[in-house]
C-alpha beads as a LAMMPS data file, in Angstrom:
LAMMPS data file: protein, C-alpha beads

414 atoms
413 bonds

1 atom types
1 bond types

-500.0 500.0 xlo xhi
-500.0 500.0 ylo yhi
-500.0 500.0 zlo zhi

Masses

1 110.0

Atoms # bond

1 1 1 -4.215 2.843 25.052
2 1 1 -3.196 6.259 23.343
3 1 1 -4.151 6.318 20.166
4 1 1 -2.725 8.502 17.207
5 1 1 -5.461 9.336 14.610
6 1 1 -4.586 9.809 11.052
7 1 1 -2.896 13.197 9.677
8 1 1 -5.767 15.538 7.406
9 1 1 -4.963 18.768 5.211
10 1 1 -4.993 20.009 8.464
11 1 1 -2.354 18.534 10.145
12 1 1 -1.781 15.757 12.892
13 1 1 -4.469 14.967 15.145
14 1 1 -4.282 15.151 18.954
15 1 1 -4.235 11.971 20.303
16 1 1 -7.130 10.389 22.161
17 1 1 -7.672 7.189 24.580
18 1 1 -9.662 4.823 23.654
19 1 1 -10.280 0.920 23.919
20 1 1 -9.246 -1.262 20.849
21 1 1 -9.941 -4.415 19.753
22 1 1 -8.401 -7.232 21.767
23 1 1 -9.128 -10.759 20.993
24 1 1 -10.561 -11.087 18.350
25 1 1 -10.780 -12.984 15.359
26 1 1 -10.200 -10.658 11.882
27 1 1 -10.707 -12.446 8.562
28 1 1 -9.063 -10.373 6.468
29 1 1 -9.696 -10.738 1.943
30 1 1 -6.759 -9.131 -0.056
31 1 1 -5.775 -9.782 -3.657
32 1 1 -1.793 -9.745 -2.564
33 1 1 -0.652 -12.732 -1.300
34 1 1 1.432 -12.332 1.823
35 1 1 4.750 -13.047 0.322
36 1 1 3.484 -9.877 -2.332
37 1 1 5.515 -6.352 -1.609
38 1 1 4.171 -4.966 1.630
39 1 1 1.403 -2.468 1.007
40 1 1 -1.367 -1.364 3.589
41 1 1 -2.827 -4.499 4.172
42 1 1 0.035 -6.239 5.385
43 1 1 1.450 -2.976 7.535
44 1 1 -1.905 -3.230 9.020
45 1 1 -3.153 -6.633 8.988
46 1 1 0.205 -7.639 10.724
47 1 1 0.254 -5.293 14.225
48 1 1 -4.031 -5.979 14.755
49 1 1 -2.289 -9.570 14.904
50 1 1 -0.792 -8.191 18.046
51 1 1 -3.803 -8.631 20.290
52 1 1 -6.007 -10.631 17.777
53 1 1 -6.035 -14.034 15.453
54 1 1 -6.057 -12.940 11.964
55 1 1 -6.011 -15.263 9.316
56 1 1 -5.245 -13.015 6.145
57 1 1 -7.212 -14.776 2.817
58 1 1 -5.677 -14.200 -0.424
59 1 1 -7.653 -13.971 -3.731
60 1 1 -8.170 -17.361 -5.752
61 1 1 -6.374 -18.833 -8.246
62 1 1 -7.401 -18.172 -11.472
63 1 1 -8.824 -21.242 -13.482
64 1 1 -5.896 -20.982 -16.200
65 1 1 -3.319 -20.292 -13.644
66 1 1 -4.807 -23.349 -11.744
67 1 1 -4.971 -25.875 -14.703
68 1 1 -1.388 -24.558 -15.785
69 1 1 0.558 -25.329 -12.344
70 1 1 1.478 -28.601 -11.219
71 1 1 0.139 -29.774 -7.985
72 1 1 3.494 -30.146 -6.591
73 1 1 3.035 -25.726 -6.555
74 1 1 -0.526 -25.968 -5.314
75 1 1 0.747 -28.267 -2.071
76 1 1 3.694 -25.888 -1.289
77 1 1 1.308 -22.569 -1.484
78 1 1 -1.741 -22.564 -1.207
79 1 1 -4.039 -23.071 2.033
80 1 1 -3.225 -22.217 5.711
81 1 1 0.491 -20.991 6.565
82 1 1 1.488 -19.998 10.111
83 1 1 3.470 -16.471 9.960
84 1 1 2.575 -15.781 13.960
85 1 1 0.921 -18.200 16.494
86 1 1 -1.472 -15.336 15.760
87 1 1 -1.145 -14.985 12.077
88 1 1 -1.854 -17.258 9.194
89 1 1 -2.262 -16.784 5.563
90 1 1 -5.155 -18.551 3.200
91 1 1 -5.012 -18.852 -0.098
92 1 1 -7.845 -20.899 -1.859
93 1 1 -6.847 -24.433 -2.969
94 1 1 -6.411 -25.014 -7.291
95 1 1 -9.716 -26.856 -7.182
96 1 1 -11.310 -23.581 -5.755
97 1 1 -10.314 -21.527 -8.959
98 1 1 -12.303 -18.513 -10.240
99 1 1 -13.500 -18.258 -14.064
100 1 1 -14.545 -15.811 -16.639
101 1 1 -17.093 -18.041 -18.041
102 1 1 -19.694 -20.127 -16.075
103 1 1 -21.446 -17.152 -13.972
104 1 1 -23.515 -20.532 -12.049
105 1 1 -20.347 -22.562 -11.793
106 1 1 -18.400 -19.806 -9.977
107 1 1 -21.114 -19.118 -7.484
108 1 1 -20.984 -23.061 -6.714
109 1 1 -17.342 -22.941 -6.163
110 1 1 -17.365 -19.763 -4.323
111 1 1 -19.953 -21.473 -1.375
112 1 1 -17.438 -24.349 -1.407
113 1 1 -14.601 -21.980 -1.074
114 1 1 -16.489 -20.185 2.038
115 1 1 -17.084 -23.526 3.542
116 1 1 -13.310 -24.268 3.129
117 1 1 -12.286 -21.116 4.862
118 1 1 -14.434 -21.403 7.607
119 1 1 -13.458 -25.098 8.172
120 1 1 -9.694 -23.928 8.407
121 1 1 -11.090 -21.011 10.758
122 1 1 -12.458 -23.745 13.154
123 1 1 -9.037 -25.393 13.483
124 1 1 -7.576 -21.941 14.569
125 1 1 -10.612 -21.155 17.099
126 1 1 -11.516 -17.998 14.574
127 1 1 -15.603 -17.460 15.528
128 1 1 -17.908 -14.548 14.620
129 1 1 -14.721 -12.762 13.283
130 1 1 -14.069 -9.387 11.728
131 1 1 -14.807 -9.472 7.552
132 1 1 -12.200 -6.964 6.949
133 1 1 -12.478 -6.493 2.846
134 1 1 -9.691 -4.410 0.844
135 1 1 -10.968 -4.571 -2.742
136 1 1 -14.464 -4.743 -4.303
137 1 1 -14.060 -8.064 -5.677
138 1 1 -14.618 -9.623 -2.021
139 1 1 -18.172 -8.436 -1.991
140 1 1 -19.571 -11.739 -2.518
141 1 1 -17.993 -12.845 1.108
142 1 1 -20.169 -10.600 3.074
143 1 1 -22.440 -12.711 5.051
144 1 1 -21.302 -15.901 5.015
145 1 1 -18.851 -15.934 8.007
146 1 1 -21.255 -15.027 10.929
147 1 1 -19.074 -12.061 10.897
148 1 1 -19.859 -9.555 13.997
149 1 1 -18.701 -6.473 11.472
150 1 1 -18.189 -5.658 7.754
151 1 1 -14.976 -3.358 7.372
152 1 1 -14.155 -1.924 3.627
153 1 1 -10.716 -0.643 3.443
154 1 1 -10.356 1.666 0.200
155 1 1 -7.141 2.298 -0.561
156 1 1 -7.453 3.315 -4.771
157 1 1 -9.918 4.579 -6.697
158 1 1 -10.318 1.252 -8.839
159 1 1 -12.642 3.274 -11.574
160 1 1 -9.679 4.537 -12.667
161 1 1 -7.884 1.311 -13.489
162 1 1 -9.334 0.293 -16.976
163 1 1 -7.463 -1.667 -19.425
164 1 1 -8.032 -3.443 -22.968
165 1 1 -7.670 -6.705 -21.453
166 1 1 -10.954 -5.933 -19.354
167 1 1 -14.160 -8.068 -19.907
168 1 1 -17.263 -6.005 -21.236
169 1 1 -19.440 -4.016 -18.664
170 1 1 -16.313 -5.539 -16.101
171 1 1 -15.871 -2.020 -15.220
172 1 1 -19.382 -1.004 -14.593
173 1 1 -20.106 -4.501 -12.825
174 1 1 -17.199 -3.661 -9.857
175 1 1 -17.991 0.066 -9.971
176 1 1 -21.114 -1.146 -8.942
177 1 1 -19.961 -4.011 -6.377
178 1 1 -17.913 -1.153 -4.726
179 1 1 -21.059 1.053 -3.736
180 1 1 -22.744 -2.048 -2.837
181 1 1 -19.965 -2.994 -0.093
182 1 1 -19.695 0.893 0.654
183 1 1 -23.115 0.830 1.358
184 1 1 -23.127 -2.559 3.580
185 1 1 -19.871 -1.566 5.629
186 1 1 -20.488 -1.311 9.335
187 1 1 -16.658 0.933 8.400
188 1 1 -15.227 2.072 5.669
189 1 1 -11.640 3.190 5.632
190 1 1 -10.073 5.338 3.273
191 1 1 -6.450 6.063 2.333
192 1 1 -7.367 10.075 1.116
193 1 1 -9.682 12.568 2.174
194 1 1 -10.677 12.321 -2.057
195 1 1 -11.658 9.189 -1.534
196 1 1 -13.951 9.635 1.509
197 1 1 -15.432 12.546 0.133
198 1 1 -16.865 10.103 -3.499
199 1 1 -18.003 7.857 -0.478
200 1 1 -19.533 9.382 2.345
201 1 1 -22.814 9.736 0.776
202 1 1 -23.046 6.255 1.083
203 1 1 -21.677 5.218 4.771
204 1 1 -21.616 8.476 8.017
205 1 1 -19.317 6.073 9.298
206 1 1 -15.774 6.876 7.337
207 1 1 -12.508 7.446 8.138
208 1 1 -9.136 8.465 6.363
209 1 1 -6.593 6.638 7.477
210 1 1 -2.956 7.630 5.161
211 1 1 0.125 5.057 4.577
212 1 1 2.641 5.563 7.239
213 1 1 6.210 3.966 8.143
214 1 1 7.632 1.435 10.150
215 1 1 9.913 4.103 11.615
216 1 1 12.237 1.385 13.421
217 1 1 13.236 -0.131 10.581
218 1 1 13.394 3.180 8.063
219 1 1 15.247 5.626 11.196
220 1 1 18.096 2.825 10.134
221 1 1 18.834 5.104 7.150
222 1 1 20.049 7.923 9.759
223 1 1 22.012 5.105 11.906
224 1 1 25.779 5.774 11.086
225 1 1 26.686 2.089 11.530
226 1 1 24.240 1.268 8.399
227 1 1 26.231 0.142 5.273
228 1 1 25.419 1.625 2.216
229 1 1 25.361 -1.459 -0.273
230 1 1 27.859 -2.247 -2.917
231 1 1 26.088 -1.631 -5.918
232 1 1 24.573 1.646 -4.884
233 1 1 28.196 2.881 -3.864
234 1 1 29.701 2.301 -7.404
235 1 1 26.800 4.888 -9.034
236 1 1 28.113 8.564 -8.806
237 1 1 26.742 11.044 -6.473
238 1 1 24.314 13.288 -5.903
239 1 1 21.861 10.487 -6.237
240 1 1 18.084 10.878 -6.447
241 1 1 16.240 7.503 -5.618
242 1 1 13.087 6.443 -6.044
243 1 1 11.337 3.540 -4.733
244 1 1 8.575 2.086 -6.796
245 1 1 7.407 -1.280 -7.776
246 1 1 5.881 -0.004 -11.378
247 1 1 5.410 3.027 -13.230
248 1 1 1.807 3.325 -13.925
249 1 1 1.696 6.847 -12.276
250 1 1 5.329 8.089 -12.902
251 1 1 5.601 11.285 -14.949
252 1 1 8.017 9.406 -17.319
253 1 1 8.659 12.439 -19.441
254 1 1 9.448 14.633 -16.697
255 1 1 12.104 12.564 -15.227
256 1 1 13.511 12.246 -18.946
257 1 1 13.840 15.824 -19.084
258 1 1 15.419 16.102 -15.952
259 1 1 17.978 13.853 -16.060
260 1 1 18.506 14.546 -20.017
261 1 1 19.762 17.571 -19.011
262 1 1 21.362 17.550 -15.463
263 1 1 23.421 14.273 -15.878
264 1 1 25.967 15.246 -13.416
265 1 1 23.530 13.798 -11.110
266 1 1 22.453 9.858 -10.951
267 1 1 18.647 9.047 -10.930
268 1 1 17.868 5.696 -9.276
269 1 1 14.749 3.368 -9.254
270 1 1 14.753 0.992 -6.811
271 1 1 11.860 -1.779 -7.051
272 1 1 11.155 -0.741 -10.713
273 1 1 12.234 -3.176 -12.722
274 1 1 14.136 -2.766 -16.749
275 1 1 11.388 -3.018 -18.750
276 1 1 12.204 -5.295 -22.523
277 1 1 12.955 -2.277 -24.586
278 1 1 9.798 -3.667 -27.168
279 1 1 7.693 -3.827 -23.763
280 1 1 8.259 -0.187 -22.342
281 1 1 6.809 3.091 -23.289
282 1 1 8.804 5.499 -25.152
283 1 1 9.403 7.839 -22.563
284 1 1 10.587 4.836 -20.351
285 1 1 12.940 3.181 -22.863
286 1 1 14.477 6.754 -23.532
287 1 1 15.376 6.830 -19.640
288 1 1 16.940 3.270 -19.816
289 1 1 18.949 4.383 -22.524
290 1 1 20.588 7.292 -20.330
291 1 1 23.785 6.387 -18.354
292 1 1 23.046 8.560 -15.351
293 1 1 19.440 6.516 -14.970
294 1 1 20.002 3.302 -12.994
295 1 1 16.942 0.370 -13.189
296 1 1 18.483 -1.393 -10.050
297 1 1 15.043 -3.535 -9.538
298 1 1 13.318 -5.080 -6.048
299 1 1 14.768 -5.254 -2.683
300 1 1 13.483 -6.655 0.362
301 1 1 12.277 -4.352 2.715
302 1 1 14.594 -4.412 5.016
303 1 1 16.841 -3.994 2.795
304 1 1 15.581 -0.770 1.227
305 1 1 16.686 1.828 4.451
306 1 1 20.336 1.326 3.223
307 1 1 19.732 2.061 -0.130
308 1 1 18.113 5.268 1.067
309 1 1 21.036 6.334 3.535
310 1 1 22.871 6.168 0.373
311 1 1 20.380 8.261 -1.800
312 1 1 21.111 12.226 -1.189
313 1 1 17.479 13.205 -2.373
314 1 1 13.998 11.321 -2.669
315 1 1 11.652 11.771 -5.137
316 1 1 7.824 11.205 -5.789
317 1 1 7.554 11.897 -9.468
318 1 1 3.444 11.197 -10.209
319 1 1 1.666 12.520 -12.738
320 1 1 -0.949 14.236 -11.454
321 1 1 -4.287 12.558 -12.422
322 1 1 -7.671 11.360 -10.522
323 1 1 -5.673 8.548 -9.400
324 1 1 -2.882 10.166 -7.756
325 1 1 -4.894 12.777 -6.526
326 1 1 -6.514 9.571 -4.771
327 1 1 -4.021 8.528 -3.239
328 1 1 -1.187 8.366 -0.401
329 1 1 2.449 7.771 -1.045
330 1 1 3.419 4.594 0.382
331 1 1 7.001 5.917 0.361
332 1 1 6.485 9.171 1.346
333 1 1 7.167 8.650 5.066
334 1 1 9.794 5.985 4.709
335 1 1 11.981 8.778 3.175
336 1 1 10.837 10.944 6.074
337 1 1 11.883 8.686 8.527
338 1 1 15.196 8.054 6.450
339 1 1 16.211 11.736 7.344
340 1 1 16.092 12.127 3.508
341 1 1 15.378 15.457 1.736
342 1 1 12.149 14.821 -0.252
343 1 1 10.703 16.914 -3.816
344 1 1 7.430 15.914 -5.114
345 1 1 4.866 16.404 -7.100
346 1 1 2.474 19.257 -6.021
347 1 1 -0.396 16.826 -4.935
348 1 1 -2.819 18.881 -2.969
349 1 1 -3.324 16.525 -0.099
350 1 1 0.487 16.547 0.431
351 1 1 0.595 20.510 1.072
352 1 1 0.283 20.190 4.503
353 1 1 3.520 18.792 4.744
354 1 1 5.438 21.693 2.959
355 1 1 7.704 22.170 5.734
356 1 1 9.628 19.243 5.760
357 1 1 9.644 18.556 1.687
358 1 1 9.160 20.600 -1.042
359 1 1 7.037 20.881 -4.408
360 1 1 7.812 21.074 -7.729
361 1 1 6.268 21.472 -11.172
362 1 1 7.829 21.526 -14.588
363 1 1 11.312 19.831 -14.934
364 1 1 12.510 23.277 -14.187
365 1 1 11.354 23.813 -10.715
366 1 1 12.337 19.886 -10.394
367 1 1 16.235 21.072 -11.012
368 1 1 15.707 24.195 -8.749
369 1 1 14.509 21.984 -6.021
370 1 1 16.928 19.715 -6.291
371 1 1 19.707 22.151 -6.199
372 1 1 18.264 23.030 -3.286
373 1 1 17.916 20.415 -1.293
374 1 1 21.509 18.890 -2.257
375 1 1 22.712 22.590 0.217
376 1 1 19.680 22.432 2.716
377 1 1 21.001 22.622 6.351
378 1 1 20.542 19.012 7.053
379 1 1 20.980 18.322 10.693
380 1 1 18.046 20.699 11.344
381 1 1 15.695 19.192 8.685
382 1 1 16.437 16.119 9.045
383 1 1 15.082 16.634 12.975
384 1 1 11.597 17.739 11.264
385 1 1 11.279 15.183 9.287
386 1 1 11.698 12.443 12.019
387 1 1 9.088 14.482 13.633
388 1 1 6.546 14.124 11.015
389 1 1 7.516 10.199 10.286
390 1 1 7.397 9.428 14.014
391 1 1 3.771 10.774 13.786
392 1 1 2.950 8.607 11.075
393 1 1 3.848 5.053 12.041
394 1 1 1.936 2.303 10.897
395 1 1 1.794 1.390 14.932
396 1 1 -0.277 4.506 15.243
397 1 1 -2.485 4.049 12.163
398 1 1 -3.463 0.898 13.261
399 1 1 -4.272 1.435 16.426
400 1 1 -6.558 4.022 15.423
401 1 1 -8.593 1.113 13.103
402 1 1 -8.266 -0.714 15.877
403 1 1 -10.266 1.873 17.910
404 1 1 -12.773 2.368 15.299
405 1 1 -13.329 -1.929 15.733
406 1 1 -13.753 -1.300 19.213
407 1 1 -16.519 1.113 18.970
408 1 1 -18.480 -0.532 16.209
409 1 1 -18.364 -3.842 18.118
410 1 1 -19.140 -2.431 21.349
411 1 1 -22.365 -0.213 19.619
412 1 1 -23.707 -3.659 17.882
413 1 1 -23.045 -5.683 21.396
414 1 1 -25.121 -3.538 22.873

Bonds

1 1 1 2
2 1 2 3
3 1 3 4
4 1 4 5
5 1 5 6
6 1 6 7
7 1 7 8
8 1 8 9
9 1 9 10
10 1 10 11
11 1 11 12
12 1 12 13
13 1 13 14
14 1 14 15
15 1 15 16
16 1 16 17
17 1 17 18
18 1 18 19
19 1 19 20
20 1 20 21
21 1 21 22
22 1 22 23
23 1 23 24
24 1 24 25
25 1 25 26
26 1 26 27
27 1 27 28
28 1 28 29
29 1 29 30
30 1 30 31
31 1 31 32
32 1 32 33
33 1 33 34
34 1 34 35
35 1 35 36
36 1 36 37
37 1 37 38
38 1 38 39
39 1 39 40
40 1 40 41
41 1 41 42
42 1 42 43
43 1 43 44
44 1 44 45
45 1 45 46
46 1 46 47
47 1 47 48
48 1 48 49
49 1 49 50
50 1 50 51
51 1 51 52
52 1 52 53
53 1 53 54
54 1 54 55
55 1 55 56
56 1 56 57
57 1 57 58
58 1 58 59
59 1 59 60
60 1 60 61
61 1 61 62
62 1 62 63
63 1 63 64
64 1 64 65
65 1 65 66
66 1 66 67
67 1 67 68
68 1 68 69
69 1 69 70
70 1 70 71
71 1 71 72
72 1 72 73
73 1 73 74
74 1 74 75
75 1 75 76
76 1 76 77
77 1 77 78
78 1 78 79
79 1 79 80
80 1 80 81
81 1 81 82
82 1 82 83
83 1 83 84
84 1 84 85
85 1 85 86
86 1 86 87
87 1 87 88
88 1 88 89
89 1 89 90
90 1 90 91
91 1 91 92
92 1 92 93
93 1 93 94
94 1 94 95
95 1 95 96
96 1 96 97
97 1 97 98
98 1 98 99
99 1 99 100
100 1 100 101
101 1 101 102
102 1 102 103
103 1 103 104
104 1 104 105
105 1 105 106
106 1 106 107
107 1 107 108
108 1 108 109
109 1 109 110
110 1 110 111
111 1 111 112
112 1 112 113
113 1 113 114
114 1 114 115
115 1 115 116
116 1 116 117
117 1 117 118
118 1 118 119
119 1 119 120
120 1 120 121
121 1 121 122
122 1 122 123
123 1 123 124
124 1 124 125
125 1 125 126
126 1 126 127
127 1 127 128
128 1 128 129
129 1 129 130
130 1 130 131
131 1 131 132
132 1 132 133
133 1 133 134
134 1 134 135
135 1 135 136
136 1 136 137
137 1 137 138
138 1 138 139
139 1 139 140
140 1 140 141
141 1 141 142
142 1 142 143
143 1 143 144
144 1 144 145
145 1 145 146
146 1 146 147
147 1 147 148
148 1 148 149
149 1 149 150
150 1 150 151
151 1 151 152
152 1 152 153
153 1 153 154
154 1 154 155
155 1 155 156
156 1 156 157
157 1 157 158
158 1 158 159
159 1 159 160
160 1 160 161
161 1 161 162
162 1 162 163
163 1 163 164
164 1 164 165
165 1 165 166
166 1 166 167
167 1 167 168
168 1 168 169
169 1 169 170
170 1 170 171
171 1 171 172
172 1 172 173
173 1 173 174
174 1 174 175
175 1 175 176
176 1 176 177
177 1 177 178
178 1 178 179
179 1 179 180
180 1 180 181
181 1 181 182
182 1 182 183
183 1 183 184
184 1 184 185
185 1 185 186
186 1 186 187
187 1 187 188
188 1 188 189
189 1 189 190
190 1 190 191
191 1 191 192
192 1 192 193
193 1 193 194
194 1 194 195
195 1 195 196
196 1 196 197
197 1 197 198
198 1 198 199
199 1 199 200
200 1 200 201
201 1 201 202
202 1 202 203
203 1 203 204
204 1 204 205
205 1 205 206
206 1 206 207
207 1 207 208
208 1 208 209
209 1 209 210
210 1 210 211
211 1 211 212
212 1 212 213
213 1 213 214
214 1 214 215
215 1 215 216
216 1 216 217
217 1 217 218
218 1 218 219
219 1 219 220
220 1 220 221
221 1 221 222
222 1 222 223
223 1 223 224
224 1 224 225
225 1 225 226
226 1 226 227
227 1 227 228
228 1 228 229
229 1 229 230
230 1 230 231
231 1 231 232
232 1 232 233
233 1 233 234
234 1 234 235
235 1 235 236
236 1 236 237
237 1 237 238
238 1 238 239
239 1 239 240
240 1 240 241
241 1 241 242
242 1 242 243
243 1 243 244
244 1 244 245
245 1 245 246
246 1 246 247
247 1 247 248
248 1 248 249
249 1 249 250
250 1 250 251
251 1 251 252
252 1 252 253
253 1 253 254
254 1 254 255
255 1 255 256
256 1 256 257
257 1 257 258
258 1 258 259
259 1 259 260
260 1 260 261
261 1 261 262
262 1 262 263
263 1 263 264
264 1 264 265
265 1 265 266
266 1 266 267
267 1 267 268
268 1 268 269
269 1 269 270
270 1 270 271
271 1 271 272
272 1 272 273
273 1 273 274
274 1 274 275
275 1 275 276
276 1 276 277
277 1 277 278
278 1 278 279
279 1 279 280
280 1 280 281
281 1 281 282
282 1 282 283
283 1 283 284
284 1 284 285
285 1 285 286
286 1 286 287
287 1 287 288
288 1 288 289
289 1 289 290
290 1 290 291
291 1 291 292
292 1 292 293
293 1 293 294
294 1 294 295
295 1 295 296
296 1 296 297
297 1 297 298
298 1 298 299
299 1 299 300
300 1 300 301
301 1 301 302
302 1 302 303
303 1 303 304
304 1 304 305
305 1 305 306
306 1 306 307
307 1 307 308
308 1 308 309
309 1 309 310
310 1 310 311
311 1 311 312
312 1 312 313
313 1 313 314
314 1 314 315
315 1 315 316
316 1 316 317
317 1 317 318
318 1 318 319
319 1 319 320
320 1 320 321
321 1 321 322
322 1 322 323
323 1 323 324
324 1 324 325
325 1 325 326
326 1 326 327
327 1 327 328
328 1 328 329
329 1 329 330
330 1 330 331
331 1 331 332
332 1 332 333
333 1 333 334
334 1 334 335
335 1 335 336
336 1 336 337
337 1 337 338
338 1 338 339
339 1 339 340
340 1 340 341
341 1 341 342
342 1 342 343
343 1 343 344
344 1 344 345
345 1 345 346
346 1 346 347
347 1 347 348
348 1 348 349
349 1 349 350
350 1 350 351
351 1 351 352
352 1 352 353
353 1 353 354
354 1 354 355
355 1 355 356
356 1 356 357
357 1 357 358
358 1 358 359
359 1 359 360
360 1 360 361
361 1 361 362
362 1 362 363
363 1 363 364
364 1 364 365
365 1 365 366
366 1 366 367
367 1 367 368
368 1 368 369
369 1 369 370
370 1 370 371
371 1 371 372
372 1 372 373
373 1 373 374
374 1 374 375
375 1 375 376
376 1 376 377
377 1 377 378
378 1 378 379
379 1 379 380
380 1 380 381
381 1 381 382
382 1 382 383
383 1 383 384
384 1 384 385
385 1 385 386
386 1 386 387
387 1 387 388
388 1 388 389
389 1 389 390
390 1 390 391
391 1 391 392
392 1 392 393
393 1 393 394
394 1 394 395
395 1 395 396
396 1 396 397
397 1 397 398
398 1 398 399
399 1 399 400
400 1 400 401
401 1 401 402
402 1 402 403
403 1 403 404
404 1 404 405
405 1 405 406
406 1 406 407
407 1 407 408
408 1 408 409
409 1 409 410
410 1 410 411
411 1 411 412
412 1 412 413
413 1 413 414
């Protein structure tokens, strides 16, 4: 099978053939649920589900949420749902919960919760499988599945995420669990070349693997018999969209100034949701107050390449901060493969790709870019960005985990 390894400051690399995994059984630990906006996990997860049974375990309920759902909710949602005959999500029972305050008590549940998981594997004929782990908080799982390898896919650098809400020493304690899984990995994947670097003292066998696109269903934004919707149609043009889910790493204030000042053209958020005036930022509720700033909140994903056909730029706004500079755009190739002209933030791991969008610092180089790309000779761009998107598919990215499997489980076989 060809496979397409991931891109690097560098470029694309060539492609190589190599055997991947093929029936198998991957147990996969994610805090999403399945139902959750797509992210890696479920890109991934989903096409190794090709060729192998992978039963994809959500975290547990919580023991407030669990005591304050009926168990009406608990029998239409939680354990084993078919997606594929290959497929199936898990997510722990309400009697399973976690809790904040019985250290002993959790640890009692949690071997109950393993012995519920692997009795539910046993109905699907899941043995020996693939632990495939995507946050810290899974650590605890290791071992107690038989499992013939121990994968840790890193896809943020959680240090970064602290908030007042957080326990004391909860920082330290999953700072600490992360290096601990790093460490026991038989692979660790990451989603930067940042994030590999912080890690590879601690596991030689580590591999950056970016986001990429589901290019059949984003190409759909260059397909002339796509309908832009309604609602998208009745906000005036040149439109520059951008699809997020929240704003944690938005530059707020330099979209404000922006759009403050050029509001002959529409800014739209799509996934980002109006924020309760008392609820949002200042920066934020001074954008929801302009009319040229449109909060037009989630849409399916398949629904999202229309709304992009009908965008006339794309935008990646971050701040630049540790945790950008950590990570990969999950929309960055979507636009690509949209045809759509794309200005971003000047995140160094992005330069590579300078010939198909273009960079941008102070509001003032935003406006100059923009200008820009709203004359750009589209036909011929929007040829190299298909290019670059059609290298990036989340096909190829998982195929090259899948090759990785392959090796590792041939090397301990042996």
């Amino acid at each position: 099978m060809t496979i397409l390894q991931s891109d690097s400051p560098v470029g694309i690399m060539r492609a190589t053939r190599e055997e991947t995994v093929t029936g198998e059984a991957i147990l996969s630990f994610s805090l999403e649920r399945w139902n959750n906006v797509w992210r890696n996990r479920h890109h991934i997860m989903s096409r190794l589900a090709h060729d192998n049974k992978v039963l994809f375990a959500s975290t547990p309920f919580n023991i407030r949420d669990a005591i304050g759902t009926s168990w009406n909710a608990d029998k239409e949602i939680s354990g084993v749902s078919r997606i594929t005959d290959k497929l199936h999500t898990y997510i722990p029972p309400r009697w399973l919960p976690t809790n904040d305050r019985y250290p002993r008590l959790d640890r009692l549940i949690k071997d109950w919760r393993c012995w519920h998981i692997r009795n539910r594997m046993r109905r699907l004929g899941m043995k020996q499988p693939i632990l495939y782990i995507w946050h810290p908080d899974f650590l605890d799982m290791v071992g107690h599945f038989n499992e013939a390898l121990v994968v840790y896919h890193c896809y943020d650098e959680f240090s970064l995420f602290v908030s007042n809400s957080m326990r004391p020493g909860a920082m330290e304690n999953l700072v600490a669990r992360e290096r601990e899984l790093v460490r026991r990995a038989d692979i660790v994947f990451t989603v930067s070349e940042q994030l590999r670097t912080r890690r590879s003292s601690l596991n030689p066998n580590i591999h950056v693997v970016t986001n990429g696109v589901n290019y059949e269903l984003f190409s759909r934004a260059q397909d002339a018999r796509t309908k832009i919707p309604d609602d998208l149609l009745a906000i005036r043009r040149p439109i520059i969209g951008f699809v997020a889910t929240q704003t944690n790493i938005t530059d707020l204030v330099l979209l404000l100034q922006i759009f403050q000042h050029r509001q002959d053209w529409s800014f739209v958020f799509i996934g980002v949701e109006r924020a309760p005036e008392h609820q949002a930022e200042e920066a934020l509720r001074a954008l929801q107050k302009l009319p040229n700033v449109h909060f037009i909140g989630r849409r399916t994903l398949e629904e999202i390449p229309a709304y992009l056909k009908g965008c006339d730029v794309c935008a990646v706004p971050w701040v630049l901060n540790e945790l950008s500079l950590s990570a990969s755009p999950l929309k960055l190739y979507e636009y690509l493969a949209a045809g759509k002209p794309v200005v971003s933030t000047p995140l160094p791991h992005l330069m590579h790709l300078e010939s198909v969008m273009t960079f941008a610092g102070d509001a003032n180089e935003w406006i100059e870019s923009i200008e820009a790309a709203l004359q750009e000779d589209r036909p011929r761009m929007v040829q190299e960005r298909d290019k670059i998107a059609r290298e990036n598919t989340w096909d190829q990215k998982a195929n090259f985990i899948s090759q990785k499997l392959a090796e590792a489980l041939a090397k301990r076989r042996r």
